[in-house]
Backbone bond lengths (Angstrom), bond angles and torsions (degrees), N, CA, C in turn:
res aa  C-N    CA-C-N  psi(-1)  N-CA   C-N-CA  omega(-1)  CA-C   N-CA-C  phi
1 X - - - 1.463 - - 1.527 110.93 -
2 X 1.421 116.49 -29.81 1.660 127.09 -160.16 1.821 82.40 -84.08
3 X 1.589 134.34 -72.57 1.148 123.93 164.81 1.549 134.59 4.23
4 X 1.318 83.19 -68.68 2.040 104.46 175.55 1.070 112.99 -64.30
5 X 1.508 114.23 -40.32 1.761 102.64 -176.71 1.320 104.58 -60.03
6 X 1.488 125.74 -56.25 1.346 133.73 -153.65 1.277 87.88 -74.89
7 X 1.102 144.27 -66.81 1.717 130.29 -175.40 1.500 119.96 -19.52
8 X 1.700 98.32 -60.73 1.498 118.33 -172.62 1.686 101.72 -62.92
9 X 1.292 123.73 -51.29 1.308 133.83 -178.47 1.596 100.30 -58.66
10 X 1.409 123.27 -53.70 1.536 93.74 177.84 1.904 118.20 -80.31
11 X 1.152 104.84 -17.26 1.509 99.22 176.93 1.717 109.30 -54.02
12 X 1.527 96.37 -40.22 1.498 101.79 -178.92 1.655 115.68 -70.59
13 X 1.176 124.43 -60.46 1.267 108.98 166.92 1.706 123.15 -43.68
14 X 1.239 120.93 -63.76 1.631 111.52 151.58 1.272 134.21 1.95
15 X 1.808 104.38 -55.25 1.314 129.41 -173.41 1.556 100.00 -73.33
16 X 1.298 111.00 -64.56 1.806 126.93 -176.31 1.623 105.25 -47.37
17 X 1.268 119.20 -40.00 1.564 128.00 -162.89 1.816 89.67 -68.63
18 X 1.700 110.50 -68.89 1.629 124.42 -171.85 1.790 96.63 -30.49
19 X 1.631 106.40 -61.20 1.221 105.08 -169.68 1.480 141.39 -68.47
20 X 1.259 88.85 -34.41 1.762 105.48 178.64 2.047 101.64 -66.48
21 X 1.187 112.22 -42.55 1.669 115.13 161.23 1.409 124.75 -81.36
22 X 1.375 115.33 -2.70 1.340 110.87 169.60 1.374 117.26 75.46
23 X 1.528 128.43 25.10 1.126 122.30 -162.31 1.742 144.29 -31.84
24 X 1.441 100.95 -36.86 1.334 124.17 -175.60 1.340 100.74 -77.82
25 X 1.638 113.08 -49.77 1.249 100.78 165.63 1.372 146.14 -50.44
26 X 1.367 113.68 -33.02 1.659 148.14 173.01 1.564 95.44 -59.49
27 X 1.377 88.23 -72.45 2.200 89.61 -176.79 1.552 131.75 -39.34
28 X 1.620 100.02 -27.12 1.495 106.66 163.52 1.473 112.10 -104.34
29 X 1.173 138.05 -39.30 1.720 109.17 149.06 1.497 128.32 -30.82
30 X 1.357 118.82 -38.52 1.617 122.13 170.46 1.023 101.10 -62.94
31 X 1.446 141.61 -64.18 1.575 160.94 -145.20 2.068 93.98 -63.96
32 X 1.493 97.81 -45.06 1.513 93.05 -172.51 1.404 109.94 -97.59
33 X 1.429 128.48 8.10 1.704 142.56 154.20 1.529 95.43 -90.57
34 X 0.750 156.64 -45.55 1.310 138.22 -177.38 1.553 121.77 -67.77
35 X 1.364 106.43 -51.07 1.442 122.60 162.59 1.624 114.42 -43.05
36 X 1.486 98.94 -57.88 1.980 101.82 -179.23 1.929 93.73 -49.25
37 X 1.520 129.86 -61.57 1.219 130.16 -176.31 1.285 118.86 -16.27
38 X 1.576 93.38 -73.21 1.872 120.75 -179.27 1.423 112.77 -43.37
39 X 1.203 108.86 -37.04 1.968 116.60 -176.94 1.651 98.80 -83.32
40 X 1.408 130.13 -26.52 1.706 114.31 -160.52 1.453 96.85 -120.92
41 X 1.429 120.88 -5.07 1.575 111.43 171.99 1.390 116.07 -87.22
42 X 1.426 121.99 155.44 1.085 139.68 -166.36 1.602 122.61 -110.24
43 X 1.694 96.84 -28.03 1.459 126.00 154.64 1.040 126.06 -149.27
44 X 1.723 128.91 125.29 1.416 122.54 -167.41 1.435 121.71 -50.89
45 X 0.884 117.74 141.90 2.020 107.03 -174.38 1.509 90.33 -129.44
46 X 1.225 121.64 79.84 2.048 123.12 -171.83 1.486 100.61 -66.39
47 X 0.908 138.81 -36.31 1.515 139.52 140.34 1.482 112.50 -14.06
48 X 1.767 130.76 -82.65 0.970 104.99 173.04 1.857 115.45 -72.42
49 X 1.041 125.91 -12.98 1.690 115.84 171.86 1.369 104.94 -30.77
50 X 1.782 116.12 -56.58 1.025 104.77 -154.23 1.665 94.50 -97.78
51 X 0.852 139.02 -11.12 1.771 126.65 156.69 1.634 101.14 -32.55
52 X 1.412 103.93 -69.08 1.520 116.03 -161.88 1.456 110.19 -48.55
53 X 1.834 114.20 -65.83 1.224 96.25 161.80 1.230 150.10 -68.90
54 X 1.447 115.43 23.99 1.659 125.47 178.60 1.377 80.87 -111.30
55 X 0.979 139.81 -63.59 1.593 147.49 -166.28 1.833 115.62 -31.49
56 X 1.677 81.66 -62.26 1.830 89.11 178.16 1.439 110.93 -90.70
57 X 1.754 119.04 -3.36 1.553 95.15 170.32 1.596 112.82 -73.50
58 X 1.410 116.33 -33.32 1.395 133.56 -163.04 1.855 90.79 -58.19
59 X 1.309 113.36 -64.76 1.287 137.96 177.07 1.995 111.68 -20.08
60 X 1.523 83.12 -78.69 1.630 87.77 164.15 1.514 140.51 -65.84
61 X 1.871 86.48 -46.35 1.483 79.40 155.85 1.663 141.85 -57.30
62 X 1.374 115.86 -24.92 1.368 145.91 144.31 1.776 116.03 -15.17
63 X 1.527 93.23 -71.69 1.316 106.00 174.00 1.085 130.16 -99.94
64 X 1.432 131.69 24.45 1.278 158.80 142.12 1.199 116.05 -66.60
65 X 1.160 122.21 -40.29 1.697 131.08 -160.14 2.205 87.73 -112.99
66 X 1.044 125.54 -20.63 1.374 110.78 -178.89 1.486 95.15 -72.32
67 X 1.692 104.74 -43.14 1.629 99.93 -153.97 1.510 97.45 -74.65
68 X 1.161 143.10 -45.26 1.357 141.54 148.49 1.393 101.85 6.06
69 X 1.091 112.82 -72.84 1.630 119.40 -132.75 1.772 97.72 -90.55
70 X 1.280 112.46 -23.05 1.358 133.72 145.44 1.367 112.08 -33.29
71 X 1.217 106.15 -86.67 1.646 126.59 -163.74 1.215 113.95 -77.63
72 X 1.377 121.05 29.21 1.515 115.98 -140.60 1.554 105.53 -87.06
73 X 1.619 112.09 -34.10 1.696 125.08 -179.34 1.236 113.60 -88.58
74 X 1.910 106.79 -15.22 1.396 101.89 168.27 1.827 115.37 -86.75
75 X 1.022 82.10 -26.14 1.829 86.25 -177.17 1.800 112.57 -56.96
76 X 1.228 95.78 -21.98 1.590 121.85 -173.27 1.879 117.99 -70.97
77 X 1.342 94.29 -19.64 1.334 113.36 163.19 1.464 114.48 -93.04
78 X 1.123 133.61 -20.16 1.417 120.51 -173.49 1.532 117.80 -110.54
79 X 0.971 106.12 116.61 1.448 117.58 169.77 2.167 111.67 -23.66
80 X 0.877 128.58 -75.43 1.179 125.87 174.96 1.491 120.80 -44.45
81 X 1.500 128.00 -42.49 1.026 126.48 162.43 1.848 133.67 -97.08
82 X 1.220 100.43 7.36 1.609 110.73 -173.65 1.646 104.61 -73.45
83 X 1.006 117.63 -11.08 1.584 122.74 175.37 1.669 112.22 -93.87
84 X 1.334 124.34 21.44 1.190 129.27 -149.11 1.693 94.58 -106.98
85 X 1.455 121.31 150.02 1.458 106.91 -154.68 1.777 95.34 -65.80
86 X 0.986 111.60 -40.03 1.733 107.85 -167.26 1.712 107.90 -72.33
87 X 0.818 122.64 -50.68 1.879 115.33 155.98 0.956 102.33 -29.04
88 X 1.426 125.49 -86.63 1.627 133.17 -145.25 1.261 97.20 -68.18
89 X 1.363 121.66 -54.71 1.844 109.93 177.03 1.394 112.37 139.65
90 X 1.259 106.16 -8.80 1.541 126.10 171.26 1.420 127.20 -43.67
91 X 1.645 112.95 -27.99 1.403 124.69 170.75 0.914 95.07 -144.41
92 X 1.275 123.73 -179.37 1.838 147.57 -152.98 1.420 96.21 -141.81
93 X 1.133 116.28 146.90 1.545 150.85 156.80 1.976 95.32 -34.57
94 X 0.911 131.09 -62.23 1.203 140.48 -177.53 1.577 92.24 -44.81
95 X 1.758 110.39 -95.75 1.323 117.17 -158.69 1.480 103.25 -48.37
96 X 0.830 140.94 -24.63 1.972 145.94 -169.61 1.864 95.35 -76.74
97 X 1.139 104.43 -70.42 1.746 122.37 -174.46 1.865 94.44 -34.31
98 X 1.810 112.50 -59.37 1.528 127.02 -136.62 2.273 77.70 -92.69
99 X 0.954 108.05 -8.83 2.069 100.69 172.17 1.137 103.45 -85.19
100 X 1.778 109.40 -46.92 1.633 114.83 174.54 0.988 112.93 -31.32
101 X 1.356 114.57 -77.88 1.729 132.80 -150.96 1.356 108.29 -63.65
102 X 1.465 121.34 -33.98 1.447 138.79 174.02 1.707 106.33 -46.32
103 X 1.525 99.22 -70.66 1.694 109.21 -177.25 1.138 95.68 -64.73
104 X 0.749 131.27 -29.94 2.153 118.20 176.47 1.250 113.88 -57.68
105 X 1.207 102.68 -66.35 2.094 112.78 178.23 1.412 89.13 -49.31
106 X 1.464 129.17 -68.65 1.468 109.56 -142.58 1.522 113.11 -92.44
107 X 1.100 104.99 -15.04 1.774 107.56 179.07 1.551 90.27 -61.47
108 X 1.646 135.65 -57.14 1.029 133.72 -163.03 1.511 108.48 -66.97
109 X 0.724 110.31 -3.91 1.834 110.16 178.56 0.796 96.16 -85.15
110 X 1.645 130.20 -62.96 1.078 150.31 -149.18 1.485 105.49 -48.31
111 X 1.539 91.45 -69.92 1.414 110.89 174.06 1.909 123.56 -33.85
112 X 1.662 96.16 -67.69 1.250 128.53 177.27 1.680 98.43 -27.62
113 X 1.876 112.57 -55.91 1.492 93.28 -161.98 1.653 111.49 -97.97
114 X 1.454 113.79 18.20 1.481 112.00 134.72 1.102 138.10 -55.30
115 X 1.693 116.30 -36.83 1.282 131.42 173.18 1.433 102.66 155.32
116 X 1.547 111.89 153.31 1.935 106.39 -163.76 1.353 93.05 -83.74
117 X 0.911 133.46 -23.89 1.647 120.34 -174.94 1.860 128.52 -65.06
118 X 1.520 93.80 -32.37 1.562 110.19 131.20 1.374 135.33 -21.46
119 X 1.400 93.63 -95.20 1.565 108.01 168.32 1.491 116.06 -47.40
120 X 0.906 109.17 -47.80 1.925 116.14 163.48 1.273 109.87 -33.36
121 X 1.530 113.96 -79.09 1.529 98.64 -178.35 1.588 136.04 -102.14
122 X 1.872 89.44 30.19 1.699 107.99 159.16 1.786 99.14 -84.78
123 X 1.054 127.89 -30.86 1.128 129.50 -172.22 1.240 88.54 -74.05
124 X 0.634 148.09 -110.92 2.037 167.54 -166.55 1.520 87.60 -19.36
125 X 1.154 135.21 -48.56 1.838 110.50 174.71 0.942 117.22 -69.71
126 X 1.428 135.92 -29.15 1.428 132.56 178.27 1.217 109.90 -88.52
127 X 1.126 133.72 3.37 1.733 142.15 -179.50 1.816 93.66 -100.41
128 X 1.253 115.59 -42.48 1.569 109.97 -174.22 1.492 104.38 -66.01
129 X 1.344 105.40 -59.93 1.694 135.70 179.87 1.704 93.26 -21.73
130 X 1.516 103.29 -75.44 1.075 102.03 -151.72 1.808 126.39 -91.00
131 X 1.714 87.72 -21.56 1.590 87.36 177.37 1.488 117.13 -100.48
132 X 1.565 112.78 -6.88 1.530 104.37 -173.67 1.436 95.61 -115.20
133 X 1.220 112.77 -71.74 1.782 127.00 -176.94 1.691 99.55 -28.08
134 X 1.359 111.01 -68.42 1.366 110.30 -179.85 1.693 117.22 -41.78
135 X 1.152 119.79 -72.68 1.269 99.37 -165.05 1.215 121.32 -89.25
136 X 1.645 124.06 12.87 1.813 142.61 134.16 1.292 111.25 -27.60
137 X 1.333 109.60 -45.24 1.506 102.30 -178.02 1.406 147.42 -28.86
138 X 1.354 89.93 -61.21 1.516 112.77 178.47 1.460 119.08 -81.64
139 X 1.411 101.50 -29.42 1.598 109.72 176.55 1.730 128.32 -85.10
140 X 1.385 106.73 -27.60 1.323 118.87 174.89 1.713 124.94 -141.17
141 X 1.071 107.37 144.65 1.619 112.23 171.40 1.748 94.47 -64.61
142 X 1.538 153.55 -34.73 1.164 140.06 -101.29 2.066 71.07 -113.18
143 X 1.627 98.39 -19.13 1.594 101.96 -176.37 1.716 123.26 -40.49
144 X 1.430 108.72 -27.89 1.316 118.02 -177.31 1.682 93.67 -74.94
145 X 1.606 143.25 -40.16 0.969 136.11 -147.30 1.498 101.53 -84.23
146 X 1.331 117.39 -47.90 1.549 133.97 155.10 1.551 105.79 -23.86
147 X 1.715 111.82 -83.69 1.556 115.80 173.86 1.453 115.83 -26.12
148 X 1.411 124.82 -44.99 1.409 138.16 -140.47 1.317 90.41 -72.34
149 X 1.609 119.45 -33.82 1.593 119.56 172.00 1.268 126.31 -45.65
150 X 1.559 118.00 -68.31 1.283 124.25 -158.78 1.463 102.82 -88.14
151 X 1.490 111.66 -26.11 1.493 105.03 162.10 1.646 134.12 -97.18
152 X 1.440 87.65 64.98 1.951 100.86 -168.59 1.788 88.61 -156.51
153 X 1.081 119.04 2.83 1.367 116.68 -168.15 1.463 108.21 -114.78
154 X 0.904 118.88 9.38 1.673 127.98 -178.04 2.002 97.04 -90.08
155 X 0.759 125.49 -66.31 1.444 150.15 -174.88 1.749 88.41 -45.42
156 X 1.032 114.55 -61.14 1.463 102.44 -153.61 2.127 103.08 -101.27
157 X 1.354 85.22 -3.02 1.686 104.35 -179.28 1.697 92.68 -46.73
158 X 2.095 100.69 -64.14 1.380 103.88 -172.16 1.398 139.00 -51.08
159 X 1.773 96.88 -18.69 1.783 111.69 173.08 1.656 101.70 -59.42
160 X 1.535 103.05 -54.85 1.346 110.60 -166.30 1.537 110.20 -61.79
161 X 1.428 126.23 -16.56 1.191 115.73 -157.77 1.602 100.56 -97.04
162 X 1.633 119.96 -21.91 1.311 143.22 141.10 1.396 130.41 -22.44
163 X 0.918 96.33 -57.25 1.804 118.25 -158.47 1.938 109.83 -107.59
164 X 1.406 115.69 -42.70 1.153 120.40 -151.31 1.412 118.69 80.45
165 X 1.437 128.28 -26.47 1.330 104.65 -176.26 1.690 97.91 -132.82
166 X 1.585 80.55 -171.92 1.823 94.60 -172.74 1.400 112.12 -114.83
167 X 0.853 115.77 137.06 2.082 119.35 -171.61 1.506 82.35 -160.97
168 X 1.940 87.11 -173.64 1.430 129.84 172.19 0.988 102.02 -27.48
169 X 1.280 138.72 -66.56 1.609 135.99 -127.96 1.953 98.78 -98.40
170 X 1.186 109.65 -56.06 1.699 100.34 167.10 1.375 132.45 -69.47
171 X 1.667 114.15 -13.05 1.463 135.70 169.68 2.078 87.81 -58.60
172 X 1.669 97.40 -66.93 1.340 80.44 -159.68 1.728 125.37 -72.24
173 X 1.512 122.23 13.00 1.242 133.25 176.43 1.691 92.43 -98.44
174 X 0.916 117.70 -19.08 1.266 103.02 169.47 1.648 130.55 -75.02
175 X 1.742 93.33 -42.67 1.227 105.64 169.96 1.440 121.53 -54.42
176 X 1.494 121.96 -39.70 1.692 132.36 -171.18 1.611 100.09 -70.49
177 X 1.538 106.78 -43.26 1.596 93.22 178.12 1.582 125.60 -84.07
178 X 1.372 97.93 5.82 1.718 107.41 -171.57 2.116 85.02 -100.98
179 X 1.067 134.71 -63.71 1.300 120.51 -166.78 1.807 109.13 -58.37
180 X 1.497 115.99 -27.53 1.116 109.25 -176.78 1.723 126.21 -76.02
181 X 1.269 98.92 -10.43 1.572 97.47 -173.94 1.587 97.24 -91.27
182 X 1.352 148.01 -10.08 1.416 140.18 162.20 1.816 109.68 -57.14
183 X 1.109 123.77 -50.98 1.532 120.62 168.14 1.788 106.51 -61.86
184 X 0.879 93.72 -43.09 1.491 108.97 -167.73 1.839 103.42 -61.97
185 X 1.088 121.97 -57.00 1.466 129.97 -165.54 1.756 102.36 -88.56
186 X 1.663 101.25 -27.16 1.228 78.21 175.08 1.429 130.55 -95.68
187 X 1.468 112.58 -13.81 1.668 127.37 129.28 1.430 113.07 1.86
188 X 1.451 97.35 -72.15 1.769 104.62 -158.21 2.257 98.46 -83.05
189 X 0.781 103.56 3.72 2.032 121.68 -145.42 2.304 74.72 -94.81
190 X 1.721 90.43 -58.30 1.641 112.45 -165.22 1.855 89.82 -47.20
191 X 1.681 98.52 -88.92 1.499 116.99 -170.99 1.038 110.41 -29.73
192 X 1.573 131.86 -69.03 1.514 133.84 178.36 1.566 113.85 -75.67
193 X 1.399 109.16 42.10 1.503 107.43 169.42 2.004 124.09 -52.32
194 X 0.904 91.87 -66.03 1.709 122.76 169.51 2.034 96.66 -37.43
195 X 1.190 94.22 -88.12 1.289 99.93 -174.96 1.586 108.24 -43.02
196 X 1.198 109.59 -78.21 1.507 100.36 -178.04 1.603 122.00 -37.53
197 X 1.510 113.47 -43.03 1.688 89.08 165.02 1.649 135.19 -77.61
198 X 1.380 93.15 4.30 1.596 88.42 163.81 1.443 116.37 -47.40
199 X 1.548 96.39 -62.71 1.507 122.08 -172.93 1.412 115.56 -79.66
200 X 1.604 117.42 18.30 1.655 119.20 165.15 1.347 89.53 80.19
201 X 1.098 174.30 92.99 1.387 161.05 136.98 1.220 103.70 -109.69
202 X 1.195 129.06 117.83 1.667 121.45 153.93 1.741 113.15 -94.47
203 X 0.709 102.67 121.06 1.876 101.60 -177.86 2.010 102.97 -134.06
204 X 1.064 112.75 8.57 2.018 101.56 168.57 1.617 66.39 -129.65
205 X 1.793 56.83 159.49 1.757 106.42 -166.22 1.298 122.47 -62.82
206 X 1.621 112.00 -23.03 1.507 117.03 -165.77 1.757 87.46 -126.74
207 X 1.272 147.44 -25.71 0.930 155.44 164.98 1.411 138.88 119.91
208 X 1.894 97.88 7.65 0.749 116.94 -174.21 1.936 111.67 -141.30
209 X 1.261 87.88 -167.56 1.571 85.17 175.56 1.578 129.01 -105.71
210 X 0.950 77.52 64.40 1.925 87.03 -164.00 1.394 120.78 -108.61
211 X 1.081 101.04 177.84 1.666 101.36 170.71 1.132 120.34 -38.98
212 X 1.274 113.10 -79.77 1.784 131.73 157.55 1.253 123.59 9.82
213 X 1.662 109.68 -70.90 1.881 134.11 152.45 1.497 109.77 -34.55
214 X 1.773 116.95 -67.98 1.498 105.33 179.00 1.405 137.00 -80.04
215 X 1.624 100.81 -8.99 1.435 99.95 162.31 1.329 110.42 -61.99
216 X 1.170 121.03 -61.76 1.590 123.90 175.53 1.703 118.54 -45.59
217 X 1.023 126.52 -29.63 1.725 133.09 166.80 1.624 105.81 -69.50
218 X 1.177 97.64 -39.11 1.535 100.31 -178.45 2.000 112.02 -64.31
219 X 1.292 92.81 -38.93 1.573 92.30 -175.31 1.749 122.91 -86.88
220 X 1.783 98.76 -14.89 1.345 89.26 -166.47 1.588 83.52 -99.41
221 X 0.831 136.65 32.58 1.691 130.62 -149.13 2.264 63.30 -131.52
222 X 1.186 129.63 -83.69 1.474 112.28 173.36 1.013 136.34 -25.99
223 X 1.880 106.91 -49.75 1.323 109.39 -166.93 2.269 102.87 -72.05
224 X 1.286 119.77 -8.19 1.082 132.57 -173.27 1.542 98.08 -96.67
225 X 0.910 140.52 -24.09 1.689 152.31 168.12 1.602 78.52 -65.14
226 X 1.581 121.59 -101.83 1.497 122.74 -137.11 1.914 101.19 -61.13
227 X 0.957 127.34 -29.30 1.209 117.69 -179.61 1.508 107.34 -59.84
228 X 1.476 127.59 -56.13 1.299 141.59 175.48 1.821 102.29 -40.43
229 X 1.034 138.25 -47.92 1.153 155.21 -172.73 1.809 116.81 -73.17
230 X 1.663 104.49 -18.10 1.594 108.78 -178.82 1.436 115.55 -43.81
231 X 1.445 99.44 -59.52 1.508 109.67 -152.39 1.400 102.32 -83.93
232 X 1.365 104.55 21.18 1.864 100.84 152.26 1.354 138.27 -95.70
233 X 1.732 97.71 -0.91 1.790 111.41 162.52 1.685 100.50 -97.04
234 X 0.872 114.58 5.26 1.351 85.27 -171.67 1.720 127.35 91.43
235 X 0.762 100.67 10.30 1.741 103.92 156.19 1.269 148.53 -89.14
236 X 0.910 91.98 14.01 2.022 106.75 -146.74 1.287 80.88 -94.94
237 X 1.453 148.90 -35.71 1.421 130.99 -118.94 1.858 129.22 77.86
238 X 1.402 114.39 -120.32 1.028 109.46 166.76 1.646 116.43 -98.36
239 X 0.892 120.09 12.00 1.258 121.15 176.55 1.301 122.87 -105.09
240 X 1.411 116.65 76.08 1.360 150.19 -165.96 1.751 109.19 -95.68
241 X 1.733 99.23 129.51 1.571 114.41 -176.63 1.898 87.31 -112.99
242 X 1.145 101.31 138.61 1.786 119.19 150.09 1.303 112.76 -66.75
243 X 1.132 124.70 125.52 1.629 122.99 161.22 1.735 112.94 -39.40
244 X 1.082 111.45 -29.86 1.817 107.54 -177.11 1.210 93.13 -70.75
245 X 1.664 129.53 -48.72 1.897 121.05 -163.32 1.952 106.47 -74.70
246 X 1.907 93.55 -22.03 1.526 101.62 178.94 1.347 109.97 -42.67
247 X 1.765 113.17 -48.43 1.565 118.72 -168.85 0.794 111.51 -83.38
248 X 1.081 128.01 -47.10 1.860 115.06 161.49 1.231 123.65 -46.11
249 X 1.024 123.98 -39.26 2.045 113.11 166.68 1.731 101.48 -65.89
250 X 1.100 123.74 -54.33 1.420 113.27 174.50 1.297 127.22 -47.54
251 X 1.593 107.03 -35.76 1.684 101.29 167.75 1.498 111.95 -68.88
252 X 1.290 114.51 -59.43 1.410 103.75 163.10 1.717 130.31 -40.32
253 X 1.025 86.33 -46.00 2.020 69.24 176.86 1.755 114.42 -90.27
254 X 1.209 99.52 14.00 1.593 97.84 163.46 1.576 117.91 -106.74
255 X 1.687 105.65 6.83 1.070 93.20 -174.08 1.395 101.58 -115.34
256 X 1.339 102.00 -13.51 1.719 115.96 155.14 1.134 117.86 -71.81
257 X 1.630 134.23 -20.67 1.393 126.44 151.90 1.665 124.85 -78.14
258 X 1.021 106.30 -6.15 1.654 122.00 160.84 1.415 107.11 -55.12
259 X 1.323 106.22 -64.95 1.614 109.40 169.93 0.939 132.54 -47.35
260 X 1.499 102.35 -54.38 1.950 105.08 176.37 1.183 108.41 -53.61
261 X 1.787 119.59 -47.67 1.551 98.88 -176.08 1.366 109.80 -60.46
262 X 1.224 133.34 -20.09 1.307 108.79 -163.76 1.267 88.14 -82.18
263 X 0.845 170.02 13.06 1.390 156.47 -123.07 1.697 78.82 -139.99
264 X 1.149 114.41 -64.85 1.466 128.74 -162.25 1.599 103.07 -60.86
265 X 1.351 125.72 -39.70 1.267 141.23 170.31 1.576 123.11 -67.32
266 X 1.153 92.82 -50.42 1.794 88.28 173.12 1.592 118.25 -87.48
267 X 1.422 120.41 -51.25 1.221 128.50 157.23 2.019 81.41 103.74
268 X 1.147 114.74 37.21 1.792 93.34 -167.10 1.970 83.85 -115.99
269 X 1.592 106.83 173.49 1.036 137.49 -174.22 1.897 105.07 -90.19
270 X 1.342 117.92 -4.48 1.292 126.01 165.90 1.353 111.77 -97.59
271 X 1.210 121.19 -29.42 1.889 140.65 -174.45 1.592 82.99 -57.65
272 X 1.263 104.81 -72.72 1.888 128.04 -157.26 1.233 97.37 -47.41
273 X 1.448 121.81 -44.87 1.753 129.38 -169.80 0.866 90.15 -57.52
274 X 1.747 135.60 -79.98 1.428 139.04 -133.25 1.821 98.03 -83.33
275 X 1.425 145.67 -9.19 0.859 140.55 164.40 2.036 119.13 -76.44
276 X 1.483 89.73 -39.83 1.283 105.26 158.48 1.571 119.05 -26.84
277 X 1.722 102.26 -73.62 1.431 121.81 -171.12 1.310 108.73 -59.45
278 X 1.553 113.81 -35.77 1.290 121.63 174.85 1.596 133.39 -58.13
279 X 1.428 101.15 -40.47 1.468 111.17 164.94 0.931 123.78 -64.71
280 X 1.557 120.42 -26.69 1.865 137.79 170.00 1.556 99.19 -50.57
281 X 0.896 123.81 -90.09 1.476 161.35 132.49 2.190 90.24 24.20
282 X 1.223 94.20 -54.51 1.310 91.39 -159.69 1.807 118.26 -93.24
283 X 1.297 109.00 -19.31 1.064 128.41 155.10 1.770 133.40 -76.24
284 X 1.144 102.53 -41.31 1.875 113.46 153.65 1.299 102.73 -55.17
285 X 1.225 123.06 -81.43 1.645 131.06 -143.03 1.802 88.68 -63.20
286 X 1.332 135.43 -44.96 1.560 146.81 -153.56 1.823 81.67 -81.24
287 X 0.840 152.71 -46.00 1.591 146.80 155.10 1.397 138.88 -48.03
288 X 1.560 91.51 -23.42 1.560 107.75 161.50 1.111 115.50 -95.73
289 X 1.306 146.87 -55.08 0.962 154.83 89.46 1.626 100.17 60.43
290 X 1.012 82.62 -82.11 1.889 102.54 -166.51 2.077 112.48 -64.11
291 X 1.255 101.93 -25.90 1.369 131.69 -170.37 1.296 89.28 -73.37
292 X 1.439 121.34 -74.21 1.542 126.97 -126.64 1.637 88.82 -94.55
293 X 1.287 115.02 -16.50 1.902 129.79 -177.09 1.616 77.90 -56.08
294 X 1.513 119.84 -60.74 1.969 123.69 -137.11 1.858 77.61 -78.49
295 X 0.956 131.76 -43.66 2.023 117.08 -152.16 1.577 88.91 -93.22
296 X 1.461 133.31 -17.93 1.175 107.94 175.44 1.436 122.01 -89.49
297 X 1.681 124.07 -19.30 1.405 133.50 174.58 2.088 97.88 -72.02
298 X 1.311 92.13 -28.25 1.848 75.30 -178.21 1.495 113.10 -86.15
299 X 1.442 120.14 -13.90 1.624 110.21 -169.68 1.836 95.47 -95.89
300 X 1.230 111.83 -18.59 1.768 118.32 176.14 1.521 109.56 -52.43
């Protein structure tokens, strides 16, 4: 019986730790710092790979557990997050705050001895994350545009963590992941309408679910197509697409504009879901995609 408790007791903390950092979430912030790497390195250095991904899990996880501790009485109203360890009661303001501060110091080290320019703008996402984006929330729709910062900087983090510096070529990975999270967030903004106003959230653009909202999904859901598509003339710098990987991001983001229209067409809370998944979908695969374009033009 003494066994089981302690089993169950650490499965549960386990559980509280994944959540309070958001794990899944973290794993694809790494996924799109590693990827930025693969496109701006010149030689793999798996050494820093894994800096980076210890670096930006600490990072996010960081600001996962601030905004938590933030939102903590609002989260308490919403069905999706009311099971969350600091709602339910499972951890304290203390132990949440004292994980924070931890992944802060050390993600930034972490970062730092990749190169400070790194750490520079690991600092600056978790400074947006947590002191502006966060409490935008409740007060403005413009909150997603705020977010759009610190979550567009993962992608091109990995160029920087590559290279040391910042130019053309991580500007424009920044840009593809900064236009895509407006379809993308407001996807999730549509579906969790209900819930999110329990908890005061405004996250669409006009504040509601209207036309208004999907015209606007509809366009930035394009304007995130043609940006994705630059660095197939040749402008980017070194960050060069093949016309063969060109059409494959175009099929993909037309099939992510499939969604939006429907989104725009049905106007339902199932439309928003399945566009949701779609933007997942379209942002992973457009990173691989983009990766395997740079190692297959060099081994040709």
């Amino acid at each position: 019986m003494s066994n089981t408790r302690v089993h169950t007791s650490s499965a549960s903390i386990l559980s509280d730790f994944r959540e309070i950092t958001k794990m899944r979430l973290a794993i694809s912030v790494v996924f799109s710092s590693v990827a930025g790497y693969f496109l701006g390195a010149d030689n793999i250095d798996f050494v820093v790979v894994t800096l980076l991904a210890i670096g930006g899990y600490l990072m996010v996880g960081a600001s996962n557990a601030y905004n938590q501790i933030i939102e903590k009485n609002l989260d308490a109203l919403m069905d999706r997050t009311k099971n969350r360890p600091l709602p339910a009661g499972r951890m304290t303001n203390t132990v949440a705050f004292t994980i924070a501060s931890v992944f802060t110091v050390l993600g930034l080290i972490v970062l730092y001895v990749i190169n400070p320019k790194t750490a520079m703008f690991g600092a600056i996402s978790i400074f947006l994350y947590v002191s502006i984006y966060t409490p935008l929330k409740t007060k403005t729709p413009l909150s997603v545009f705020v977010g759009a910062f610190p979550g567009a900087i993962p992608f091109m983090l990995g160029w920087v963590a590559a290279t040391g510096s910042f130019s053309i070529e991580p500007g424009t990975l920044f840009m593809i992941q900064f236009f895509w999270q407006f379809p993308h967030f407001w996807a999730i903004g549509w579906w969790l309408f209900d819930d999110y106003k329990k908890g005061g959230f405004f996250m669409l653009p006009t504040g509601k679910r209207d036309k208004g909202t999907a015209i606007q999904v509809v366009l930035y859901t394009c304007w995130t197509i043609i940006i994705s598509l630059v660095p197939v003339f040749g402008v980017t710098g070194k960050l060069f697409l093949t016309p063969v990987s060109g059409v494959l991001i175009l099929l993909l983001g037309l099939g992510m504009l499939y969604y939006a229209i429907r989104l725009y067409k049905e106007k339902t809370a199932e439309a928003a879901k399945k566009l949701m998944f779609a933007s997942v979908s379209y942002i992973t695969l457009l990173q691989i995609i983009y990766v395997l374009d740079k190692f297959i033009r060099q081994w040709i």
